[in-house]
N, CA, C and O of each residue as an XYZ file, in Angstrom:
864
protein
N       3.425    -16.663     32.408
C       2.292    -15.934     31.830
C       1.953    -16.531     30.463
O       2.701    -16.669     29.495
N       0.662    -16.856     30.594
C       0.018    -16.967     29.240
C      -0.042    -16.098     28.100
O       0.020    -14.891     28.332
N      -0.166    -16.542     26.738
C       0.043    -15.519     25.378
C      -1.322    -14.543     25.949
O      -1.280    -13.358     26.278
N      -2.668    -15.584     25.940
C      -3.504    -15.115     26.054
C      -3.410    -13.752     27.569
O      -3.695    -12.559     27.464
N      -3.000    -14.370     28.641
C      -2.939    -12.909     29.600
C      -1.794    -11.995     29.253
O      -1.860    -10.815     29.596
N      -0.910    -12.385     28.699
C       0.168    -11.412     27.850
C      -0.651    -10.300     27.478
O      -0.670     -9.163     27.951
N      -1.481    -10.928     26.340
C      -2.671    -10.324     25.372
C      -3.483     -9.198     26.317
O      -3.598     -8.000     26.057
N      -3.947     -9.818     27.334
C      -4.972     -9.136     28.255
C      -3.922     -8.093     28.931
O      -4.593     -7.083     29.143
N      -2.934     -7.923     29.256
C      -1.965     -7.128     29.739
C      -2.026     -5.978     29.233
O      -2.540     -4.984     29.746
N      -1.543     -6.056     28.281
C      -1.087     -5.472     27.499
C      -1.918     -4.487     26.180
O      -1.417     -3.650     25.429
N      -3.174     -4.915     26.258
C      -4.050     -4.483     25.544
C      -4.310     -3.086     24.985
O      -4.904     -2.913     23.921
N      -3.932     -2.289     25.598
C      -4.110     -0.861     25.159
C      -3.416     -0.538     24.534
O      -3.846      0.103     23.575
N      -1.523     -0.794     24.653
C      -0.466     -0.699     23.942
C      -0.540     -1.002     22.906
O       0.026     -0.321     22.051
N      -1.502     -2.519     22.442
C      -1.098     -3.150     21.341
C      -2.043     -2.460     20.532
O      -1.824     -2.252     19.338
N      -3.271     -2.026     21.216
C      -4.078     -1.033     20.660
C      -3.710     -0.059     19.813
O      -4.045      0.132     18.644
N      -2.875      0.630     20.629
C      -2.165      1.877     20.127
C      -1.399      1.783     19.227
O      -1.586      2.656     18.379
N      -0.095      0.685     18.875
C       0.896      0.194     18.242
C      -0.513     -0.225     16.883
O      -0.877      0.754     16.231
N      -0.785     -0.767     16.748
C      -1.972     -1.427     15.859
C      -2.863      0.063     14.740
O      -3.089      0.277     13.549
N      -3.089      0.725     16.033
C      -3.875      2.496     15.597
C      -3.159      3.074     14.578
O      -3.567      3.656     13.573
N      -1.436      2.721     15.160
C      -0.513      3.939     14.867
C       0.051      2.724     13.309
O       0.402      3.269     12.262
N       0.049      2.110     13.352
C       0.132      0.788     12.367
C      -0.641      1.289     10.867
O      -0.166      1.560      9.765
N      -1.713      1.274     11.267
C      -2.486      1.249     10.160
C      -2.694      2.666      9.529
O      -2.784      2.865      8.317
N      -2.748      3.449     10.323
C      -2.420      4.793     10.173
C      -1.467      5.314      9.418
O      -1.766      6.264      8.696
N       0.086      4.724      9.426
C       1.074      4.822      8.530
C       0.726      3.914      7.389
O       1.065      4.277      6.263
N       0.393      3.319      7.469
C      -0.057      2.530      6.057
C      -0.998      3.100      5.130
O      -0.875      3.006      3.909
N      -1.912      3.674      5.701
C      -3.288      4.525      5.315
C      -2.503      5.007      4.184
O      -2.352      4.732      2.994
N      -1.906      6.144      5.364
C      -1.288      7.814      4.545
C      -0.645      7.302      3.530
O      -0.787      7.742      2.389
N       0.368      6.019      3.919
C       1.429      5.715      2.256
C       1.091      5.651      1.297
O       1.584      5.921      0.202
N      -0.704      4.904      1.934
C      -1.422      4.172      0.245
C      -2.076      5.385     -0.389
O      -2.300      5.489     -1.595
N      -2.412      6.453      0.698
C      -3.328      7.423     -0.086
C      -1.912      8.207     -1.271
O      -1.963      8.057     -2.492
N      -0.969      8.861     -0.683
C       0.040      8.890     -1.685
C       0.436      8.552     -2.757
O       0.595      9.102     -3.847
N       0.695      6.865     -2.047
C       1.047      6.243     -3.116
C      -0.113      6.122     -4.308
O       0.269      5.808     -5.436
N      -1.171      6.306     -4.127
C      -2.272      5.533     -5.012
C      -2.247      7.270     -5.896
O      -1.849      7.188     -7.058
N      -2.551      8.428     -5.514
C      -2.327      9.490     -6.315
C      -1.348      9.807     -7.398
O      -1.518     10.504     -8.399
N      -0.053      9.012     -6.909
C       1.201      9.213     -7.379
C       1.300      8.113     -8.448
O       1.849      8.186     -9.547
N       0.628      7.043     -7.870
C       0.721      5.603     -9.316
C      -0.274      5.899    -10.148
O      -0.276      5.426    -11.284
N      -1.445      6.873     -9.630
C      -2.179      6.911    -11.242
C      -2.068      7.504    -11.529
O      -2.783      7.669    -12.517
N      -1.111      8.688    -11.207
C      -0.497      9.919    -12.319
C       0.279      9.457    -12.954
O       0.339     10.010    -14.052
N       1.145      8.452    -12.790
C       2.139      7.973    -13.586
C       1.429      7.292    -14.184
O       1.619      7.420    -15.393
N       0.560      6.499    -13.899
C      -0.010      5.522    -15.242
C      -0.838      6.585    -16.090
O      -0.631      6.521    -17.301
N      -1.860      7.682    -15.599
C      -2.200      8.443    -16.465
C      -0.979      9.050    -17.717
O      -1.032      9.012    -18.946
N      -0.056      9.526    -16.899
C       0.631      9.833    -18.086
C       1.403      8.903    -18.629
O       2.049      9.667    -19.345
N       1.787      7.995    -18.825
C       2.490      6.783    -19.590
C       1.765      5.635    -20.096
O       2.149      4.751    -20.862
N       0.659      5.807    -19.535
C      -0.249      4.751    -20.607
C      -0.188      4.296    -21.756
O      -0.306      3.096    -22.004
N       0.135      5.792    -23.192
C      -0.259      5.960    -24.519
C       1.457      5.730    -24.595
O       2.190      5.786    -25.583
N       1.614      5.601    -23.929
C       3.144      5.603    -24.680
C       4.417      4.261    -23.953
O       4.709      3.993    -22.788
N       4.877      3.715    -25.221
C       5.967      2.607    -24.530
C       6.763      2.688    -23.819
O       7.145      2.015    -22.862
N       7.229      4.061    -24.549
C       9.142      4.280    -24.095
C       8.663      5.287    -22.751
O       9.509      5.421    -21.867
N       7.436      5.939    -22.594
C       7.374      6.659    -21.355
C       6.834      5.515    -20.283
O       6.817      5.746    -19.074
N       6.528      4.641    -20.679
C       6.106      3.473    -19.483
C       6.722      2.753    -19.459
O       6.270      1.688    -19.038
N       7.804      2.784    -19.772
C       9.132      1.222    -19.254
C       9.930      2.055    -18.345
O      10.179      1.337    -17.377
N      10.352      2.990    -18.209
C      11.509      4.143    -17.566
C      10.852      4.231    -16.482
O      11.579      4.228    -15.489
N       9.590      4.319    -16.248
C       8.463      4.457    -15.177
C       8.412      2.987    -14.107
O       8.825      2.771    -12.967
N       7.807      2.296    -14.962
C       7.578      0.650    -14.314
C       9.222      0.279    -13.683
O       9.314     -0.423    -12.676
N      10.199      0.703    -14.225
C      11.685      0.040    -14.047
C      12.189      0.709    -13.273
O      13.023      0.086    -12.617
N      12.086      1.750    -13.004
C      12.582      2.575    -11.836
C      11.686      2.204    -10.457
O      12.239      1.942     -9.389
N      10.121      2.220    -10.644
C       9.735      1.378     -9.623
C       9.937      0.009     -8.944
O       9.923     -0.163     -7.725
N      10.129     -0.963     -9.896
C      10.565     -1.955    -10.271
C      11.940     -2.327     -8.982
O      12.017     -3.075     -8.007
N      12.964     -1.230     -9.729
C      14.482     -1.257     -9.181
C      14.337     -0.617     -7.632
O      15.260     -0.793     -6.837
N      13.226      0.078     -7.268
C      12.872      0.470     -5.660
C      12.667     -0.498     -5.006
O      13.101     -0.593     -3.858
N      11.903     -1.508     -5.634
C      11.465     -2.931     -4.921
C      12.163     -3.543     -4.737
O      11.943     -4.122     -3.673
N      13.987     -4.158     -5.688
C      14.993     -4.452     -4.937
C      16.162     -3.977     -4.073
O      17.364     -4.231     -3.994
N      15.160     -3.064     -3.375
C      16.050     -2.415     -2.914
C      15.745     -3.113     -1.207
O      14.570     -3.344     -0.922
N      16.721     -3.382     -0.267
C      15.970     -4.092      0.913
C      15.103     -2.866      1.520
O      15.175     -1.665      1.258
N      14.428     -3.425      2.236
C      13.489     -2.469      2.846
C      14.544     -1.335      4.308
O      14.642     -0.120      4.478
N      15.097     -2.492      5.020
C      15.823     -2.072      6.201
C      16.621     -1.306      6.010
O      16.753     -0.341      6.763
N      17.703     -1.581      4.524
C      18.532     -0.596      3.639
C      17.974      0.559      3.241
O      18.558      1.609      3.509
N      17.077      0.570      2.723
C      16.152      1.967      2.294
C      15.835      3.008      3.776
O      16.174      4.185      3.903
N      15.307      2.400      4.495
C      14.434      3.181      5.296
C      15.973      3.428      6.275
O      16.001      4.414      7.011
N      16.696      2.876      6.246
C      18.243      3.308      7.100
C      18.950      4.376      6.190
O      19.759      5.144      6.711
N      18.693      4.443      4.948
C      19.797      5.435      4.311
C      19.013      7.063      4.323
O      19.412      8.227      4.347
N      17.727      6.384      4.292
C      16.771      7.660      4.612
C      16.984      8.556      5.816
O      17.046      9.765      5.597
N      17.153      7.939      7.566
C      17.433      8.485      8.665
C      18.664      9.598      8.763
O      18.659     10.530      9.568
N      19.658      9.349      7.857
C      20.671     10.631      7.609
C      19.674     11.856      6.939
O      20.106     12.994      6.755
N      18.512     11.514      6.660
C      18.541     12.750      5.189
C      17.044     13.270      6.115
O      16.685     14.430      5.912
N      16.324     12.536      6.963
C      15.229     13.296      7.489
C      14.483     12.831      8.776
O      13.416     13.179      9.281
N      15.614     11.742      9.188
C      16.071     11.542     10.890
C      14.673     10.408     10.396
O      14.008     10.217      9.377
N      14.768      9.597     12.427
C      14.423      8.472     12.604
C      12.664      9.079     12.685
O      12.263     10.242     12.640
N      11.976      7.949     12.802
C      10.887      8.134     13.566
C       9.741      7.715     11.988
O       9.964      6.901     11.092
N       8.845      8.413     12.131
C       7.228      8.642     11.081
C       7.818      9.044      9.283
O       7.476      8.391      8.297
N       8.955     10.534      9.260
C       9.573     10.344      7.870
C      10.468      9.489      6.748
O      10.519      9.725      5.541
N      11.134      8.471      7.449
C      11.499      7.639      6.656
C      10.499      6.810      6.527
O      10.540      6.176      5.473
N       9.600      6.579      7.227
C       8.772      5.450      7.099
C       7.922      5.229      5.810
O       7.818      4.354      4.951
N       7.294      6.593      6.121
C       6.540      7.210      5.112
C       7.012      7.653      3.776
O       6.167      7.587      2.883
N       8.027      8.029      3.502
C       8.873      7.536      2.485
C       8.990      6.344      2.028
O       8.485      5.848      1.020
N       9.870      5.768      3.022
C       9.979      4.218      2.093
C       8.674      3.272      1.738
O       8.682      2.388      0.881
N       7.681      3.594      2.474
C       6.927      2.781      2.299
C       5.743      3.122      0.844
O       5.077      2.314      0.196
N       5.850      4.652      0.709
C       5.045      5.344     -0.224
C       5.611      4.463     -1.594
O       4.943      3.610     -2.179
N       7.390      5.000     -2.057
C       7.919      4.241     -2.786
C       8.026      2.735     -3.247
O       8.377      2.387     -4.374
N       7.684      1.919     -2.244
C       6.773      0.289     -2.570
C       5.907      0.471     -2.714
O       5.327     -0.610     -2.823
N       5.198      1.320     -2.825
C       3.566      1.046     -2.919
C       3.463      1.246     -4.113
O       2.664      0.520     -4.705
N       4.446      2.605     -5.158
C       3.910      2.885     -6.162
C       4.113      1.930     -7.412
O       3.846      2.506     -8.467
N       4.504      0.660     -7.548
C       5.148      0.264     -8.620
C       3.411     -0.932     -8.891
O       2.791     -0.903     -9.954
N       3.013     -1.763     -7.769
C       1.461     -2.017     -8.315
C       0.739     -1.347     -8.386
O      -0.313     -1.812     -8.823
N       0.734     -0.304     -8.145
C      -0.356      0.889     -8.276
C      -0.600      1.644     -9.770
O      -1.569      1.956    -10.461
N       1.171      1.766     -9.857
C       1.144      1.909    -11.312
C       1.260      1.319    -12.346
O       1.035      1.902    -13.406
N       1.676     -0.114    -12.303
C       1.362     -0.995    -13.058
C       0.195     -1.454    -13.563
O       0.039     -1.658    -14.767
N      -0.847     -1.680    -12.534
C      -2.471     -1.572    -12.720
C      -3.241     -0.801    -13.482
O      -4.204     -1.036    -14.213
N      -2.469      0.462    -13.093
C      -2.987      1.599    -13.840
C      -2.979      1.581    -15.146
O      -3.959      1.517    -15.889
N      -1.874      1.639    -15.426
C      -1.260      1.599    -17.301
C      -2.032      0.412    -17.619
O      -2.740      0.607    -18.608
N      -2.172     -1.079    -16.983
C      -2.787     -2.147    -17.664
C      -4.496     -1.839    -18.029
O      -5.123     -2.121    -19.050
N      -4.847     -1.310    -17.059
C      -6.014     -0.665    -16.508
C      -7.083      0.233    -18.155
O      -8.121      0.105    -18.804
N      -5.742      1.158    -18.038
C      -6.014      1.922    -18.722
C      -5.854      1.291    -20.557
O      -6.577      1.789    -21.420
N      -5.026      0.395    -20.839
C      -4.871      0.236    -21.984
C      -5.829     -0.494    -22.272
O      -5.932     -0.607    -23.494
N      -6.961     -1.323    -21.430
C      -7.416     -2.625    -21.865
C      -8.892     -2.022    -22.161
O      -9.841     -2.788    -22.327
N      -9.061     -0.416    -22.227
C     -10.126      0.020    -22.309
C     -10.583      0.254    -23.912
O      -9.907      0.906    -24.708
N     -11.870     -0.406    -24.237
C     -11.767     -0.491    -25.829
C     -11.953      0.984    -26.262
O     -12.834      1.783    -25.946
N     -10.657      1.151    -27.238
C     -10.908      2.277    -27.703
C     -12.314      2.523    -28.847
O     -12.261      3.443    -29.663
N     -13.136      1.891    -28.800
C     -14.311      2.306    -29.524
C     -14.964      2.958    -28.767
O     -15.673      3.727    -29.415
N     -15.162      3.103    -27.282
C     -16.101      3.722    -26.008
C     -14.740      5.209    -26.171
O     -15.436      6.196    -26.408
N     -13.710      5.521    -26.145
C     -13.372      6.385    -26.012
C     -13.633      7.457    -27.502
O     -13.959      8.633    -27.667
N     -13.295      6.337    -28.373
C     -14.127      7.557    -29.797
C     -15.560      7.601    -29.778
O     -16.026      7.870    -30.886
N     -16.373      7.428    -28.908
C     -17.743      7.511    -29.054
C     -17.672      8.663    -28.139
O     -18.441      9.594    -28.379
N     -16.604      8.789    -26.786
C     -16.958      9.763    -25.832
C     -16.572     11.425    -26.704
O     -17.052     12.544    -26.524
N     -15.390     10.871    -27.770
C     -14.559     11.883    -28.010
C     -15.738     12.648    -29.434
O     -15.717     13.750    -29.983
N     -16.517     11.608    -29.580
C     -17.415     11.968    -30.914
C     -18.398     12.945    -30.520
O     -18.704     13.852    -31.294
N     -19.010     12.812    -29.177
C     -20.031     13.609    -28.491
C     -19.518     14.940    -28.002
O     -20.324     15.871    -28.001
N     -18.104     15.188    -27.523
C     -17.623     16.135    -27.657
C     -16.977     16.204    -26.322
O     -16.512     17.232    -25.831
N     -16.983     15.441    -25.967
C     -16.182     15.230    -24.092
C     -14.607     15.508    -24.653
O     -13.977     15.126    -25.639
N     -14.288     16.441    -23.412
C     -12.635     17.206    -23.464
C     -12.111     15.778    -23.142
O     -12.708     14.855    -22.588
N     -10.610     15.839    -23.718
C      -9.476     14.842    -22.428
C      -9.957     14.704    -21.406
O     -10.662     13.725    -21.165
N      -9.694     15.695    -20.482
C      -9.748     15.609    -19.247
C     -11.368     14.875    -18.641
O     -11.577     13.972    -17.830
N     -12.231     15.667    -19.392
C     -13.568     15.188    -19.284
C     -14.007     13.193    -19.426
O     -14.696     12.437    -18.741
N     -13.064     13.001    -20.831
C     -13.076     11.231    -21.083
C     -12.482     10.858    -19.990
O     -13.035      9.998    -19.306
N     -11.170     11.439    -19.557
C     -10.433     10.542    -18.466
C     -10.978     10.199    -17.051
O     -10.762      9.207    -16.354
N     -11.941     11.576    -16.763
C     -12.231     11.096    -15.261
C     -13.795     10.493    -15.265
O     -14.300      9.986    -14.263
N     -14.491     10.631    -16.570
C     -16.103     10.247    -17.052
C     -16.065      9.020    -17.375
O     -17.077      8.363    -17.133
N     -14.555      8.142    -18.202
C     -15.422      7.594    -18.450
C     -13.770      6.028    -18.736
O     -14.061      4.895    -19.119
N     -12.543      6.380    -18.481
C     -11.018      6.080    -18.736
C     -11.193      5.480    -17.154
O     -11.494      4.314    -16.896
N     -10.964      6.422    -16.277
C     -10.522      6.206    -14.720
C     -11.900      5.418    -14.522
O     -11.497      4.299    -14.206
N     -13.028      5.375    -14.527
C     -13.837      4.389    -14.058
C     -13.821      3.144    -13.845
O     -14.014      2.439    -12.855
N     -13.401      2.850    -15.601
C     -13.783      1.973    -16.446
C     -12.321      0.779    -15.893
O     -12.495     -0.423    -15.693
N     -10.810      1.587    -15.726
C      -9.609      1.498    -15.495
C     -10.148      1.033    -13.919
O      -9.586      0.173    -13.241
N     -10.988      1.563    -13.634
C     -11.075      1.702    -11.855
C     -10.431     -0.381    -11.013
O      -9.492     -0.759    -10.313
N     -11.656     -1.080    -11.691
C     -10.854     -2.487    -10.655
C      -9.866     -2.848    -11.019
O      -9.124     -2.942    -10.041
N      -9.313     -3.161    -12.013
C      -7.156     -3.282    -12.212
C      -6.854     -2.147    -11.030
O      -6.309     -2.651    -10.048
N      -7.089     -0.783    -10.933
C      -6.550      0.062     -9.980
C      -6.673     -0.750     -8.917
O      -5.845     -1.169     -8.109
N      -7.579     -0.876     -9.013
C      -8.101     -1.109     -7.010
C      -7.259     -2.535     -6.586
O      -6.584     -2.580     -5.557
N      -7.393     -3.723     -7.544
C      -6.553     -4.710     -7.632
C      -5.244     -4.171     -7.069
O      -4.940     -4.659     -5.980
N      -4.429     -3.296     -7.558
C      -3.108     -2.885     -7.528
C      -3.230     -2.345     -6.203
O      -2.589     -2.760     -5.237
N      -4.128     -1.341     -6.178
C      -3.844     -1.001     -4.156
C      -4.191     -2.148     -3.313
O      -3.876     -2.031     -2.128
N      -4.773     -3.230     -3.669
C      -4.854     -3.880     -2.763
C      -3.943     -5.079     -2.766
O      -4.252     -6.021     -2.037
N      -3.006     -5.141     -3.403
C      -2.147     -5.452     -3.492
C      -0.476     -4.866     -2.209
O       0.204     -5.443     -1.360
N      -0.541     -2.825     -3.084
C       0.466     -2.984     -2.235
C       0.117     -2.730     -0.719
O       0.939     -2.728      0.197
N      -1.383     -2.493     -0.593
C      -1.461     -2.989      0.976
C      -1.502     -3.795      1.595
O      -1.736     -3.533      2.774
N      -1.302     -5.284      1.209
C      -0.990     -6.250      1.809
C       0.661     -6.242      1.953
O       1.065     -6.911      2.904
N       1.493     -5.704      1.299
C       3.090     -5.601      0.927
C       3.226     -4.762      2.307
O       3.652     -5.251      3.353
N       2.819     -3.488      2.154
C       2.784     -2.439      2.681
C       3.192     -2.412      4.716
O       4.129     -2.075      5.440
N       1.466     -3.139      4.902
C       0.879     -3.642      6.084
C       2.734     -4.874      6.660
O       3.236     -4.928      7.783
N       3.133     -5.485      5.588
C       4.211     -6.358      6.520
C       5.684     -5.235      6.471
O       6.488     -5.372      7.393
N       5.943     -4.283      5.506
C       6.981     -3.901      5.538
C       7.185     -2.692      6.204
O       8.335     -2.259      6.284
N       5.783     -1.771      6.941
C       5.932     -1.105      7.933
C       6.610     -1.818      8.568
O       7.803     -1.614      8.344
N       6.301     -3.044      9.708
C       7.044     -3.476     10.711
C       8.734     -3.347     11.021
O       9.348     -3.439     12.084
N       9.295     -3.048      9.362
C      10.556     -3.139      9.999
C      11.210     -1.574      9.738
O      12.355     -1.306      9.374
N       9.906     -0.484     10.100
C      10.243      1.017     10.602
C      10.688      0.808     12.273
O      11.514      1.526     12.836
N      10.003     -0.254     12.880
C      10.199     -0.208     14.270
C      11.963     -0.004     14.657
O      12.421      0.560     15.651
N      12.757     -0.681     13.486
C      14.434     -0.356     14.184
C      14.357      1.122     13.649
O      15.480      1.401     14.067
N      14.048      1.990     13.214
C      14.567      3.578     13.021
C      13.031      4.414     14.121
O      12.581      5.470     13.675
N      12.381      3.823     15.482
C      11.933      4.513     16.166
C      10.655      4.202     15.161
O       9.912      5.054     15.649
N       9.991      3.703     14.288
C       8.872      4.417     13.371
C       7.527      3.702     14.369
O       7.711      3.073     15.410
N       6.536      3.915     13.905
C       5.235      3.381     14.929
C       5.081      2.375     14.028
O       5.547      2.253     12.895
N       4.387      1.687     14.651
C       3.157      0.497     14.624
C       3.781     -1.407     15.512
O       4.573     -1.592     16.436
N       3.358     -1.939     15.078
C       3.515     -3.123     15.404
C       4.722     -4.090     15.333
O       4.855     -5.255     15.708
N       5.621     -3.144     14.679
C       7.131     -3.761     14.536
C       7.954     -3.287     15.697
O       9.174     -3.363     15.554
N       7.541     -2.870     16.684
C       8.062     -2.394     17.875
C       7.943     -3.626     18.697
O       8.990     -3.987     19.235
N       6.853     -4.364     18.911
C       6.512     -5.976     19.810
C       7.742     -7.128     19.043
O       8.360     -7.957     19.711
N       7.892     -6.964     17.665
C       8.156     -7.950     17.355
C      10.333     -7.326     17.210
O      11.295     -7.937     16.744
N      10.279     -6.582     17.559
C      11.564     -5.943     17.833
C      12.169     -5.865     19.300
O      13.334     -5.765     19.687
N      10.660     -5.966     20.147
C      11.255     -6.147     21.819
C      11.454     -7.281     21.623
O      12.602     -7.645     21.877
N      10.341     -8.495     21.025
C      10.793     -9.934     21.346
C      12.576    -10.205     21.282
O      13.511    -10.408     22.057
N      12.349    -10.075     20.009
C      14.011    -10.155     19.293
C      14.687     -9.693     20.301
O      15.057    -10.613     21.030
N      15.054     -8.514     20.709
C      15.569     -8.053     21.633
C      15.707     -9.061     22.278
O      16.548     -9.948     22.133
N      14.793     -8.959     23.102
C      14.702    -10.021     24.799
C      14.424    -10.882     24.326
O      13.200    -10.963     24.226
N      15.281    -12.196     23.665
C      15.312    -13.683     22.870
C      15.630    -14.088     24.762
O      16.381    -13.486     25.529
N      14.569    -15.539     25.107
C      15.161    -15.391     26.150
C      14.156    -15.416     27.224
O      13.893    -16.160     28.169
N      13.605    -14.119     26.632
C      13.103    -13.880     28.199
C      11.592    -14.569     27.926
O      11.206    -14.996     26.837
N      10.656    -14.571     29.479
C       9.424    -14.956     29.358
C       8.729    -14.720     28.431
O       8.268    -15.689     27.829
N       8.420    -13.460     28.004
C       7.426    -12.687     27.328
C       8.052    -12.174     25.793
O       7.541    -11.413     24.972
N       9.418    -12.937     25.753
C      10.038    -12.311     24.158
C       9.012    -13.246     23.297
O       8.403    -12.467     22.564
N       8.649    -14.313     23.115
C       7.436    -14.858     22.054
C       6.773    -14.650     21.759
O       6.527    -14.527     20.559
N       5.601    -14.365     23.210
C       4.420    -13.531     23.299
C       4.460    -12.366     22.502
O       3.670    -12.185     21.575
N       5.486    -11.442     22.873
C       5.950     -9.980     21.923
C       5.892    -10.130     20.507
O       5.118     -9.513     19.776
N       7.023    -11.256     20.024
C       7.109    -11.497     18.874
C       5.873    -11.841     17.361
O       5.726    -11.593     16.164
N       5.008    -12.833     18.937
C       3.712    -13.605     18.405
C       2.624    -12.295     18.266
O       2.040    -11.822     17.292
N       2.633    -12.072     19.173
C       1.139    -10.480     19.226
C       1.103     -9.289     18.266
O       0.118     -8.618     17.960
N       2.737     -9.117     17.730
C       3.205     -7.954     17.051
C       2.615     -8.641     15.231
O       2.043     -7.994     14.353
N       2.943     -9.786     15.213
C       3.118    -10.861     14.232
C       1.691    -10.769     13.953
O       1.444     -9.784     13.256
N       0.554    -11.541     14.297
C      -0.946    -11.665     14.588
C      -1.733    -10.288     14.385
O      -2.889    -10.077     14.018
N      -0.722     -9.447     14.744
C      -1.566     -8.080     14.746
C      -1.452     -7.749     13.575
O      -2.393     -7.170     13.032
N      -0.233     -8.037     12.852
C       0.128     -7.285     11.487
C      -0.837     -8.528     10.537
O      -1.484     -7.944      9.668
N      -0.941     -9.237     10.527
C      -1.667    -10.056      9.911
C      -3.281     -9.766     10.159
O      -3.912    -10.384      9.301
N      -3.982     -9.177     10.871
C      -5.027     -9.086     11.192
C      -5.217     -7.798     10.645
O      -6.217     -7.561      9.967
N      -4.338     -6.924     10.876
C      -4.255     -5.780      9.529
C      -4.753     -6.074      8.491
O      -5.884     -5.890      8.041
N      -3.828     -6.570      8.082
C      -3.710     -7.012      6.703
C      -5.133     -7.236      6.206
O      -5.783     -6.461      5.504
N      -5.531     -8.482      6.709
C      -7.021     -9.198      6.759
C      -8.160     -7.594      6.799
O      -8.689     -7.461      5.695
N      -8.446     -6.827      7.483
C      -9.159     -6.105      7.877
C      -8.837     -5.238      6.455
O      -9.678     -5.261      5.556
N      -7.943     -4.693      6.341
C      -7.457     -3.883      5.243
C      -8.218     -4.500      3.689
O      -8.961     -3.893      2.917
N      -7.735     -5.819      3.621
C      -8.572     -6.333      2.415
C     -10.021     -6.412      2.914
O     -10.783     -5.859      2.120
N     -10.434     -6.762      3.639
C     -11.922     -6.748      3.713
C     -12.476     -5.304      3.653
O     -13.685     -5.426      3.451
N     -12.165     -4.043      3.733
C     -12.160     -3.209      3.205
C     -12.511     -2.828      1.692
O     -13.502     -2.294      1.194
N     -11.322     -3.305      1.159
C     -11.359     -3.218     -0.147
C     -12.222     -4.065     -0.819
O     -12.627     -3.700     -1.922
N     -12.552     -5.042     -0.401
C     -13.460     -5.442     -0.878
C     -14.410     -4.969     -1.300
O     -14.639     -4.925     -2.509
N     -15.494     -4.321     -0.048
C     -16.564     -3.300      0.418
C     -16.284     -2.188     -0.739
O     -17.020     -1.761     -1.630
N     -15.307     -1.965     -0.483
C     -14.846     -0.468     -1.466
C     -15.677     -1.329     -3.062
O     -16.714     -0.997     -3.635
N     -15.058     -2.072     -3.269
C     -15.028     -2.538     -4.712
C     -16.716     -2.853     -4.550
O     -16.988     -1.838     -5.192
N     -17.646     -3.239     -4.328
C     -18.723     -3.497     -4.047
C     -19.673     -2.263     -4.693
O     -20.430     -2.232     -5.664
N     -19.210     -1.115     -3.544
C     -19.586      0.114     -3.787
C     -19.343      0.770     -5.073
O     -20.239      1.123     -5.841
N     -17.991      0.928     -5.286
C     -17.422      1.704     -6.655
C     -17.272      1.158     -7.863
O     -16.964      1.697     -8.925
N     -17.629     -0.483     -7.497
C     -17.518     -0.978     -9.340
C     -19.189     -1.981     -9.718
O     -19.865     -2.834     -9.143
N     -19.222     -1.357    -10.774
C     -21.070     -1.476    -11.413
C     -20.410     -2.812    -11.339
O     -19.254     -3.237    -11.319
N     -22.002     -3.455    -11.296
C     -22.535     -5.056    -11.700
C     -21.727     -5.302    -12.530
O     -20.726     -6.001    -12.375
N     -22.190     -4.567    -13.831
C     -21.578     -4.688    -15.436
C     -20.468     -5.113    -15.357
O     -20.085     -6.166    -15.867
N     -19.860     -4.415    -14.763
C     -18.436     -3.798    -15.189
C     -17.431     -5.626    -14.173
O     -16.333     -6.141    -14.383
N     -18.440     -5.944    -13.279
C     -17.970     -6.847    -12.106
C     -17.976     -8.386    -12.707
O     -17.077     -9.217    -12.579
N     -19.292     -8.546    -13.430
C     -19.520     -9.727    -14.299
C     -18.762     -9.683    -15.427
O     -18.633    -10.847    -15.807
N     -18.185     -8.923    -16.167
C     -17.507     -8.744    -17.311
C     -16.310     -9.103    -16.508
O     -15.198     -9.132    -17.035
C-alpha cells in the first residue's frame, strides 16, 4: 500500500485525530494566553516580581515533556487532563514573557497623557497598555503555538487525543507495512497544524493591529 492510499484509507480517522489535535491545543492557548497576561500584567512594573515569574516558567520548560505529562496521570489519570495541563504550563512562559516586554516598551509619555485626562488604571490598561502591548503578545502566542502544536503529540502515550496516536502506532508496529505511513501522516499532520495555526495568526494580527502601530 501506498502512503498516498494509506492516506485515502484512512481519512476520516486522521480527520478526527487532527479535529481532536487542534482542539487541545486551542483550549491550552486560550488558558494559557489569559494566564500569561495576568502575569505579565501584574509583574511588568516591577523586577523582583518578574524574575520569580519568568524563572519558574522558565524551569517548567526544562522539565521533559513525557516526564511532566507522566507524573501528572497519578494526580488526574490518563487521557484529555494531563494533557491540558502540561501543555497550558509551556505555553505560559512566551506568553508571558511578551507580555512584560510588551508592556514595558510602551512610552510612558502616552500613559501620562492617558492618566492626565483622567482614565482609571484599569481604564489605561485595557484603552490604551494592552493594545498598544497587543503584537509582542500575539508574537508570544504564536510562538507557543507552534511549541504547543508538536508537544501535544507526545499526550498520545498517556491515552490523550490528537495526532500523536499515528505516530505512536507506527513506533509500535516498527516493521510492519503501514508503521511509516502511520508515523509519516501523524508527522505531516502535526506540521500542517502548525502551518494553518500560524496562518491564522497572521489574519488575527491583520485585523487587531492598526497600520500605525504595524509600520512602526
Amino acid at each position: 500500500m501506498s502512503f498516498w492510499e494509506y492516506l485515502s484509507s484512512r481519512h476520516q480517522q486522521l480527520l478526527t485525530d487532527a479535529s481532536e489535535h487542534a482542539g487541545a491545543v486551542l483550549l491550552c492557548m486560550v488558558v494559557a494566553t489569559v494566564v500569561g497576561v495576568l502575569v505579565g500584567v501584574v509583574t511588568y512594573r516591577s523586577a523582583w516580581a518578574d524574575r520569580p515569574a519568568t524563572r519558574t516558567a522558565s524551569a517548567l520548560l526544562a522539565v521533559p515533556s513525557l516526564a511532566l505529562i507522566g507524573l501528572l496521570v497519578p494526580l488526574v489519570g490518563p487521557g484529555l487532563p494531563p494533557t491540558v495541563i502540561a501543555l497550558t504550563l509551556y505555553g505560559l512562559l512566551p506568553i508571558a514573557r511578551s507580555s512584560v516586554l510588551g508592556l514595558r516598551a510602551i512610552d510612558p509619555a502616552l500613559v501620562d497623557a492617558a492618566r492626565g485626562i483622567g482614565m482609571s488604571p484599569p481604564m489605561r490598561l485595557l484603552r490604551i497598555e494592552l493594545p498598544l502591548a497587543w503584537p509582542p503578545i500575539l508574537t508570544g502566542i504564536r510562538v507557543s503555538t507552534r511549541m504547543l502544536t508538536g508537544i501535544a503529540a507526545v499526550a498520545a502515550c498517556v491515552s490523550g487525543p490528537g495526532l500523536g496516536n499515528e505516530i505512536f502506532r507506527g513506533l509500535a508496529a516498527r516493521g510492519s507495512g503501514n508503521a511509516l505511513h502511520e508515523v509519516l501522516a501523524g508527522t505531516l499532520g502535526i506540521v500542517l497544524l502548525a502551518l494553518l495555526f500560524d496562518a491564522a495568526y497572521v489574519l488575527i494580527g491583520r485585523l487587531t493591529i492598526s497600520r500605525g502601530i504595524r509600520v512602526r
